[in-house]
C-alpha positions as CSV (number, residue, x, y, z in Angstrom):
1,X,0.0,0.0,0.0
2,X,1.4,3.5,-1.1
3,X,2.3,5.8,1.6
4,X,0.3,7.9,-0.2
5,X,-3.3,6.2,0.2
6,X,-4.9,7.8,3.2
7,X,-4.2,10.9,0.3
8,X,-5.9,9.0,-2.5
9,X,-9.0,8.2,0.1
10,X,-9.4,12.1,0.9
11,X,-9.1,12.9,-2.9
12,X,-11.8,9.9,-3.3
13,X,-13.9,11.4,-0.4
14,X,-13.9,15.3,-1.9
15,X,-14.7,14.2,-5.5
16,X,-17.4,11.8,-4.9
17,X,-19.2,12.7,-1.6
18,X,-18.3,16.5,-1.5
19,X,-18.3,17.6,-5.1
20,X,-20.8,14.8,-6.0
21,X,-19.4,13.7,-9.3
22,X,-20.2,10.4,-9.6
23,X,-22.0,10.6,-12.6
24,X,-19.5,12.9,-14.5
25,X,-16.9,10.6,-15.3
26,X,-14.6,13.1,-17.2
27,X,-14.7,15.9,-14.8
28,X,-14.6,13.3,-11.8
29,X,-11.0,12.0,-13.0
30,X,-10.0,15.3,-13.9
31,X,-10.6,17.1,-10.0
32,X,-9.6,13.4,-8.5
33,X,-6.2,13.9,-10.0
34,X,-5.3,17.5,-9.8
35,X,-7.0,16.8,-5.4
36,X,-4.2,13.7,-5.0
37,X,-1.5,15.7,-7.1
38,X,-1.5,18.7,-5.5
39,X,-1.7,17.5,-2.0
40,X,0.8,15.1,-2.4
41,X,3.1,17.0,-4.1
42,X,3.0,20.0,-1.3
43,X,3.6,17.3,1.3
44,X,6.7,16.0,-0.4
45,X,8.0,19.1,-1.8
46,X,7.4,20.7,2.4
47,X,9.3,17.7,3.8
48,X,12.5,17.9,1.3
49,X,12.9,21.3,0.7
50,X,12.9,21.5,4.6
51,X,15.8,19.1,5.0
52,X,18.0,20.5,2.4
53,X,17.8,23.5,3.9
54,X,19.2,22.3,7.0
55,X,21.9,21.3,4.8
56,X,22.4,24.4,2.8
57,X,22.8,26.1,6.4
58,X,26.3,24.3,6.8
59,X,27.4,26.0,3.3
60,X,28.3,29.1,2.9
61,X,29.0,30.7,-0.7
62,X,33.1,31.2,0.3
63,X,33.0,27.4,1.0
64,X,31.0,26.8,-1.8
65,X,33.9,28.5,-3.4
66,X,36.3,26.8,-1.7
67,X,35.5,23.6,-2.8
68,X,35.1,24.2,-5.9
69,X,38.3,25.7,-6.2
70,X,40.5,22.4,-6.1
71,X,43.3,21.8,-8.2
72,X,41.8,19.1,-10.0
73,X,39.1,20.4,-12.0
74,X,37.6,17.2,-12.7
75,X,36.6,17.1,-9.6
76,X,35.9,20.4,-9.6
77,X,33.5,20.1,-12.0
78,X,31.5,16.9,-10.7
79,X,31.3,18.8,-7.6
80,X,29.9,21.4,-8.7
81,X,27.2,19.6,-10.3
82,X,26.8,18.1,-7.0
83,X,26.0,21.2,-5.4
84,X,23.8,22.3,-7.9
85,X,21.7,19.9,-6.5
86,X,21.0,21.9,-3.2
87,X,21.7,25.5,-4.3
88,X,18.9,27.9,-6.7
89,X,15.8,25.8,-8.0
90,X,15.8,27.7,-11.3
91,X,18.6,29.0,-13.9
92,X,17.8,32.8,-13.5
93,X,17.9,32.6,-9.7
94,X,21.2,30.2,-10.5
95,X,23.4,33.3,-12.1
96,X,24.4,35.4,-9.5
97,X,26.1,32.6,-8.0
98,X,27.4,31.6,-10.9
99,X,29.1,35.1,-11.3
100,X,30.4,34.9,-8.0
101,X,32.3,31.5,-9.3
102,X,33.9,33.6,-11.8
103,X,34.6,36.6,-9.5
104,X,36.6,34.2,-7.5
105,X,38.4,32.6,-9.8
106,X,36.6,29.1,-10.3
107,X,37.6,27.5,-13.8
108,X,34.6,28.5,-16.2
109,X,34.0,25.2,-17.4
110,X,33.1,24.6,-13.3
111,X,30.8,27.3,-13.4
112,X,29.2,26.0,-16.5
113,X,28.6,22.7,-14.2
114,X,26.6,24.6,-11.5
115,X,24.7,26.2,-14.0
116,X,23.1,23.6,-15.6
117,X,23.1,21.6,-13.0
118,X,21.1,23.6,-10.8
119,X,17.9,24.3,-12.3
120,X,17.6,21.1,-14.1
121,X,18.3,18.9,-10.9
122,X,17.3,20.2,-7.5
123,X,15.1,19.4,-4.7
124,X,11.9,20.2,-6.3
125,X,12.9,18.5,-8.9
126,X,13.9,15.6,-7.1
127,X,10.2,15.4,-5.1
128,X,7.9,15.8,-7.9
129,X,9.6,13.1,-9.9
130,X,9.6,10.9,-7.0
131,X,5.7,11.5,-6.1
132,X,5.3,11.3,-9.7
133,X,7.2,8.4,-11.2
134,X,8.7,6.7,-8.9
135,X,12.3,6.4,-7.8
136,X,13.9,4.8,-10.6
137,X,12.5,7.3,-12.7
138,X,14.1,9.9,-10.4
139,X,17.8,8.0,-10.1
140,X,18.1,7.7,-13.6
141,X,17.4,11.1,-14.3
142,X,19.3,12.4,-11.6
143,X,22.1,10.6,-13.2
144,X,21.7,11.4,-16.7
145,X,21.5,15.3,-15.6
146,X,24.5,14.9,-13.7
147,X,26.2,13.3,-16.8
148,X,25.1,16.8,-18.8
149,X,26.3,18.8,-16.1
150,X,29.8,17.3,-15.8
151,X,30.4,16.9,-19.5
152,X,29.0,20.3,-20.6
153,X,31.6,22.0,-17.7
154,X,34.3,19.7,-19.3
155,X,33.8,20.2,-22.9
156,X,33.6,24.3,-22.5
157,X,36.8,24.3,-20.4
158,X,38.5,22.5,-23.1
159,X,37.4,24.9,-25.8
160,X,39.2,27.9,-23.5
161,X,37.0,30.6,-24.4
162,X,37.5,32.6,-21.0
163,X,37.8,35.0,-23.9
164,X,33.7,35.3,-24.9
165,X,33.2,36.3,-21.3
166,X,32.9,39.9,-20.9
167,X,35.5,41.4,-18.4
168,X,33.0,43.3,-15.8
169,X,31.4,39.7,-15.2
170,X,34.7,38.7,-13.0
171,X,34.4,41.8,-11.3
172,X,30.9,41.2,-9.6
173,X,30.7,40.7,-6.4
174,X,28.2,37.6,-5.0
175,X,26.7,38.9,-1.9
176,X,26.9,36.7,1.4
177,X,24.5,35.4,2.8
178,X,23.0,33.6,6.0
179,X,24.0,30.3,5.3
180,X,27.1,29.2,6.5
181,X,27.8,31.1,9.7
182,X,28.1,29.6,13.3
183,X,24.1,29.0,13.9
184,X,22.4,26.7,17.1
185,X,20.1,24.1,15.9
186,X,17.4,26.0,16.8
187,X,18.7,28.7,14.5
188,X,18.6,26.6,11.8
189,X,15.5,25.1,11.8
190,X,14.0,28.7,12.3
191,X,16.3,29.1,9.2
192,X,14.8,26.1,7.4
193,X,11.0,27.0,7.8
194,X,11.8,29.8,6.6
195,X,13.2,29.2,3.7
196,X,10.9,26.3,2.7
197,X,8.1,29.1,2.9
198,X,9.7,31.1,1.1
199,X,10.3,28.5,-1.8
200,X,6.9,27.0,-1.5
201,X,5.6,31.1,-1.8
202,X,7.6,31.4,-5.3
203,X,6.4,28.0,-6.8
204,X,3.1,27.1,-5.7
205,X,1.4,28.8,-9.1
206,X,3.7,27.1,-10.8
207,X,2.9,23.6,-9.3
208,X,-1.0,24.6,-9.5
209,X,-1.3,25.3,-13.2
210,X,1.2,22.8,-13.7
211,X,-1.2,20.0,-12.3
212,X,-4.2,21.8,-13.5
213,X,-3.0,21.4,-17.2
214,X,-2.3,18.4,-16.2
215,X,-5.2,17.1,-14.5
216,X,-7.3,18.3,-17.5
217,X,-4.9,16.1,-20.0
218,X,-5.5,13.3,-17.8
219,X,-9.3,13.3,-17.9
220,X,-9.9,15.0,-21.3
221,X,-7.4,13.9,-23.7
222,X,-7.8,10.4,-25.1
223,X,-5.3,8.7,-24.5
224,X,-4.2,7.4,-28.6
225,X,-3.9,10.7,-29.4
226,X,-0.8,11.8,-27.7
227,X,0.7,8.6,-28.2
228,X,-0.2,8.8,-31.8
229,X,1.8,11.5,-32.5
230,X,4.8,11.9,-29.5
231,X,5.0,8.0,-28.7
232,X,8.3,6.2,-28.4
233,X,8.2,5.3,-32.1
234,X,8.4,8.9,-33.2
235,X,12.0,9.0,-34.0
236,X,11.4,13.3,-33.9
237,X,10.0,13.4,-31.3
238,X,12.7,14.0,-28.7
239,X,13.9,16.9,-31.1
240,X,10.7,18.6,-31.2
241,X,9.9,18.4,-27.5
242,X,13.9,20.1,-26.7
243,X,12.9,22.6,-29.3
244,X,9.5,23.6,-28.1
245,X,11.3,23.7,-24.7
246,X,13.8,26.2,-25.1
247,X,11.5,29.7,-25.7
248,X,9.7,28.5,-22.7
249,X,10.6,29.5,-18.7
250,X,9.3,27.8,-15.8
251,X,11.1,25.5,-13.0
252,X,10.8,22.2,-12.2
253,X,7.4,22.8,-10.3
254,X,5.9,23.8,-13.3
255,X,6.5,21.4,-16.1
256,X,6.8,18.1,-14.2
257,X,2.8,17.5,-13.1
258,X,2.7,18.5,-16.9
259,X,4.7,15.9,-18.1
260,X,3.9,13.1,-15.8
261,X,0.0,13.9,-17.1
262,X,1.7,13.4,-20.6
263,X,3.6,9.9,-19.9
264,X,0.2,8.7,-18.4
265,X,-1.3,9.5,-21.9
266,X,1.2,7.7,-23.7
267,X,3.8,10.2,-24.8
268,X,7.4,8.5,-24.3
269,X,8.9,9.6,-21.2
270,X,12.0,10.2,-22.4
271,X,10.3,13.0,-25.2
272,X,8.5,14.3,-21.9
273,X,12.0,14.5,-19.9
274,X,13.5,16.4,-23.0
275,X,11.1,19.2,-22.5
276,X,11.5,19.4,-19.2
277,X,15.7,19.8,-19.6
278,X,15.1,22.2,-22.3
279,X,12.4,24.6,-20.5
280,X,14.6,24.2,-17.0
281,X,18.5,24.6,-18.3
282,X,18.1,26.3,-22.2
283,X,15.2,28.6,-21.2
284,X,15.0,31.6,-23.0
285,X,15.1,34.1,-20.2
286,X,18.1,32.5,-19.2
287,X,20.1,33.2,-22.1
288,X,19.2,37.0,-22.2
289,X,20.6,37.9,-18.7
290,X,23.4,35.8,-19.6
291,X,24.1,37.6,-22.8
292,X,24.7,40.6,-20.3
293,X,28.1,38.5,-19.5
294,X,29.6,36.7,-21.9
295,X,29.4,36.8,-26.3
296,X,26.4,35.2,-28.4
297,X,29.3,32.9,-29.5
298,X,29.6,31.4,-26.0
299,X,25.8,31.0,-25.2
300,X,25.2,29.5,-28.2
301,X,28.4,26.8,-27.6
302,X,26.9,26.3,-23.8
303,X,23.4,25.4,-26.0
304,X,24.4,23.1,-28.0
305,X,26.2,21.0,-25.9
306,X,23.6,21.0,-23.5
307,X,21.1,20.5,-26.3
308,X,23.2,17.5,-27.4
309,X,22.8,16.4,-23.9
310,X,19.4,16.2,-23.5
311,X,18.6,15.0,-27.5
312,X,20.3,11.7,-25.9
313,X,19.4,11.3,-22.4
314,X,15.6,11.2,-24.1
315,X,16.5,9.1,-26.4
316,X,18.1,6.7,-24.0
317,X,15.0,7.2,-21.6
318,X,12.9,6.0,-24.8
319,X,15.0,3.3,-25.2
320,X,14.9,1.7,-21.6
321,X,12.1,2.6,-20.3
C-alpha cells in the first residue's frame, strides 16, 4: 500500500461525496487527480525542501567556493554539479552565484557545471519526480543530468573561451549570505522554515497550473492521441519536445505535473523529460541575462552542448524505459 493512500482516500472522499461527481466521469478524474496531485506534491515538496535547507545552512557561498576551487578540475566540475543539486531551484535565480564563481576565480568550465546543474536537478525537482514516477524514474534522471552537467563544464573548459566572457562579469561581487555562519540548531531550523516558505511562496502557481493542465490532460485527452503522435516510435519526437522547450521558462514545479499527465497519456517519457531539460536549463530568459556577460558565440556553444545532452538522455529514456 502507497504511503500515499490515506491521500488518495481524501481525494476519493472530496470528489465523490463532496463535489458529487459520480456521474461525471470526465470531470470526476479530472478534480480526482489535480485533489491527490496537489496534496501530495506539497507534502513532499514541504518535507524535502525543509531538509535541504538544513543542509544548505552548513554551506556558505566562500566554501562553496572553496570547494570548488581544487586543483583538479575534474573534480571540480562533478562537484559542482553536485552542489547544484541543493543550491537555486531555477537557472535565472542560478546566475548570481554563478558570477560569483567567476569573480573568484573558479575554472569557467566549473561554473558551466553549476549552471546547468542547478535548475535542471534540485530538490523540487527531485520530489515531484519521485511522487510522480517513482524512484527509478528519479535515479536515472538524476544521473543522466548529472552526466550533462559534468560533461558540458568539461567540454567548454576545453574549448578555452574565457575570452567570450565579458571582463565586468569577474568583477561582480556575489553577496553573502545567512548560510554558512556559526548557527544553534534551533537557528537553523527557524532558518529552514523559513526558507521552505519562502520556496513553496515562489512556486506554488507554478505547481498549481502545472497540475491543473495536467489534471485536464489526464481526464480530457484520449489517451491514442498523444501517443499517436509523440509515442516512443516517433524517432522526432525527442527533437521537437527540446525545441518547443527552449523559448519557454518555468522551473521544475511547473512542467513536471505537466509531463507526468503526458507519460500517463502515452507520450514517451524520455520525449517528456526532453522538454522538461530544455524549459529548465536552455530557457529563454536564461540566455538574455546571460548575454549581459559573456558573447552570443559562447551561449550558443553552452546550447548546443547542452542540447546534445538532452537529444540523448531522451533518447536513451525512450529506449529503456
Amino acid at each position: 500500500m502507497s504511503i500515499f493512500y490515506p491521500v488518495q482516500l481524501l481525494a476519493d472522499w472530496l470528489t465523490f461525496d463532496v463535489f458529487r461527481l459520480t456521474g461525471k466521469k470526465l470531470l470526476a478524474s479530472t478534480v480526482n487527480f489535480f485533489i491527490y496531485d496537489t496534496i501530495k506534491i506539497f507534502i513532499l515538496l514541504t518535507v524535502i525542501i525543509f531538509a535541504v535547507s538544513i543542509i544548505r545552512t552548513f554551506l556558505s557561498p566562500e566554501k562553496i567556493r572553496g570547494i570548488l576551487s581544487r586543483r583538479n578540475k575534474y573534480i571540480g566540475n562533478f562537484l559542482a554539479a553536485v552542489l547544484g543539486i541543493i543550491t537555486p531551484f531555477c537557472s535565472c535565480s542560478a546566475i548570481p552565484l554563478f558570477l560569483g564563481f567567476m569573480e573568484a576565480g573558479i575554472p569557467l568550465g566549473t561554473t558551466f557545471s553549476f549552471l546547468v546543474s542547478s535548475p535542471m536537478i534540485n530538490e523540487v525537482a527531485l520530489v515531484l519526480l519521485l511522487g510522480s514516477f517513482g524512484l527509478k524514474v528519479a535515479l536515472i534522471y538524476i544521473g543522466s543530468g548529472l552526466i550533462i552537467a559534468i560533461f558540458s563544464g568539461v567540454l567548454i573548459g576545453k574549448l578555452k573561451v574565457e575570452n567570450l566572457v565579458e571582463d565586468f562579469a569577474f568583477k561582480n561581487k556575489l553577496n553573502s549570505s545567512e548560510s554558512g555562519i556559526k548557527m544553534t540548531w534551533k537557528e537553523r531550523f527557524n532558518y529552514a522554515r523559513s526558507y521552505t516558505g519562502q520556496i513553496i511562496k515562489k512556486v506554488w502557481y507554478f505547481i498549481l497550473i502545472g497540475i491543473g493542465i495536467g489534471a485536464f490532460i489526464h481526464g480530457y485527452v484520449p489517451v491514442d492521441f498523444l501517443a499517436r503522435y509523440a509515442g516512443a516510435d516517433k524517432w522526432y519526437g525527442v527533437i521537437v519536445a527540446t525545441i518547443i522547450g527552449i523559448p519557454l521558462y518555468s522551473n521544475a514545479a511547473g512542467v513536471i505535473p505537466l509531463v507526468s499527465a503526458l507519460a500517463k497519456k502515452g507520450v514517451a517519457i524520455g520525449t517528456t523529460l526532453s522538454f522538461m531539460m530544455a524549459v529548465t536549463a536552455l530557457s529563454l530568459p536564461e540566455f538574455l541575462i546571460l548575454k549581459r556577460v559573456m558573447k552570443t558565440k559562447l551561449i550558443l556553444i553552452f546550447a548546443g552542448i547542452v542540447g546534445a545532452g538532452i537529444l540523448i538522455t531522451g533518447y536513451i529514456f525512450n529506449f529503456i524505459l
